[in-house]
C-alpha positions in Angstrom: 10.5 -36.5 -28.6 10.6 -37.7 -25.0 8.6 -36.0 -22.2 11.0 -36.0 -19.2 9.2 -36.1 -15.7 9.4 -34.5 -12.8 12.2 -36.7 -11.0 14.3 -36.6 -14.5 14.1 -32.8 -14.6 15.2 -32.8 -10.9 18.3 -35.0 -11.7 19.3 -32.2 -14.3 18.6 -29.3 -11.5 19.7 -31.2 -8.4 19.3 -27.4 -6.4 15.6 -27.1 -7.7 15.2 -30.4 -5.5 13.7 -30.5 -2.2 15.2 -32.5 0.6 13.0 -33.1 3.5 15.3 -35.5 5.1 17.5 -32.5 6.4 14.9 -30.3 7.1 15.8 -29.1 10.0 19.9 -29.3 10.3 20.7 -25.8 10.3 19.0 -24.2 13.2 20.8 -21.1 12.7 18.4 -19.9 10.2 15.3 -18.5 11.6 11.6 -19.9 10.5 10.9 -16.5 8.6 14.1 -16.9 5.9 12.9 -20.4 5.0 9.3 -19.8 4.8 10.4 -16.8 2.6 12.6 -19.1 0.3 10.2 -21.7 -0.2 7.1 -19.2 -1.8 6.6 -18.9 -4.8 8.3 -15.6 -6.2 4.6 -13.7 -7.0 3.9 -14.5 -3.4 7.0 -12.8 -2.1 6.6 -10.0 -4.2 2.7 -9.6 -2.6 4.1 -10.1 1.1 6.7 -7.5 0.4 4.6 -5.0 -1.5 1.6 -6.0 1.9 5.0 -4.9 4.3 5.9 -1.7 2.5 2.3 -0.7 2.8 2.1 -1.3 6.1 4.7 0.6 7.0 4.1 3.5 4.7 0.6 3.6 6.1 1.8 3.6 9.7 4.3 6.0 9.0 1.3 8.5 7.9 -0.7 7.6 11.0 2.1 9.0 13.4 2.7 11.5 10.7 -1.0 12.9 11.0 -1.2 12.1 15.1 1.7 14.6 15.1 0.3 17.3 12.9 -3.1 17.4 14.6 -4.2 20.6 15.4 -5.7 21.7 18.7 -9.3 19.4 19.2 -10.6 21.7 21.7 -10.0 24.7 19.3 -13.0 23.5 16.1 -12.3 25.0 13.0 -14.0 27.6 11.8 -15.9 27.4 8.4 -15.6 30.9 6.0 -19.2 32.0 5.1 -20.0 32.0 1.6 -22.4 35.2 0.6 -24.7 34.3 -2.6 -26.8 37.4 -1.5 -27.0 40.5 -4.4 -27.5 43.9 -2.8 -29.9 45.5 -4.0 -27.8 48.0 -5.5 -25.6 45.6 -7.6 -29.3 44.2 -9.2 -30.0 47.9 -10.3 -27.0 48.4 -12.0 -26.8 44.7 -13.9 -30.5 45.2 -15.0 -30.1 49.1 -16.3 -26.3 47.4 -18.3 -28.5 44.4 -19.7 -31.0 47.6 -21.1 -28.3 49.4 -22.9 
């Protein structure tokens, strides 16, 4: 078997090749676009899943600013009563006897 190198496997994929002698000719296309085309796949798939999380994470920001309720009216918390009248112990001790 022959082990082909990197120029040979080029020659077979001539689109896979990188030109840096036109760099530059088309300067229709914005820096973003290229920059996006030349990272690797898992890297645009992290700096899309990064954008969507931005913006789902700003999204519930204004989402919450909007739903706020009044600050200068503080919520009130309920009262919890652990506190047995004394009639209520009475009656569980005289059950617990029968």
């Amino acid at each position: 078997k022959s082990i082909k190198g990197n120029r040979e496997l080029l020659d077979v994929l001539p689109s896979k090749r990188r030109h840096e002698d036109d760099s530059d000719l088309s300067g229709e296309s914005s820096g973003d676009d290229q920059d996006e085309l030349d990272l690797p796949t898992h890297k645009r798939h992290k700096k899309m899943e990064k954008q969507a999380y931005h913006q789902w994470k700003s999204s519930v920001l204004s989402s919450n600013k909007q739903t706020k309720p009044d600050p200068t009216k503080p919520r009130k918390q309920a009262q919890l009563n652990f506190k047995k009248k004394p009639s209520e112990i009475a009656l569980e001790v005289s059950s617990v006897a029968n």
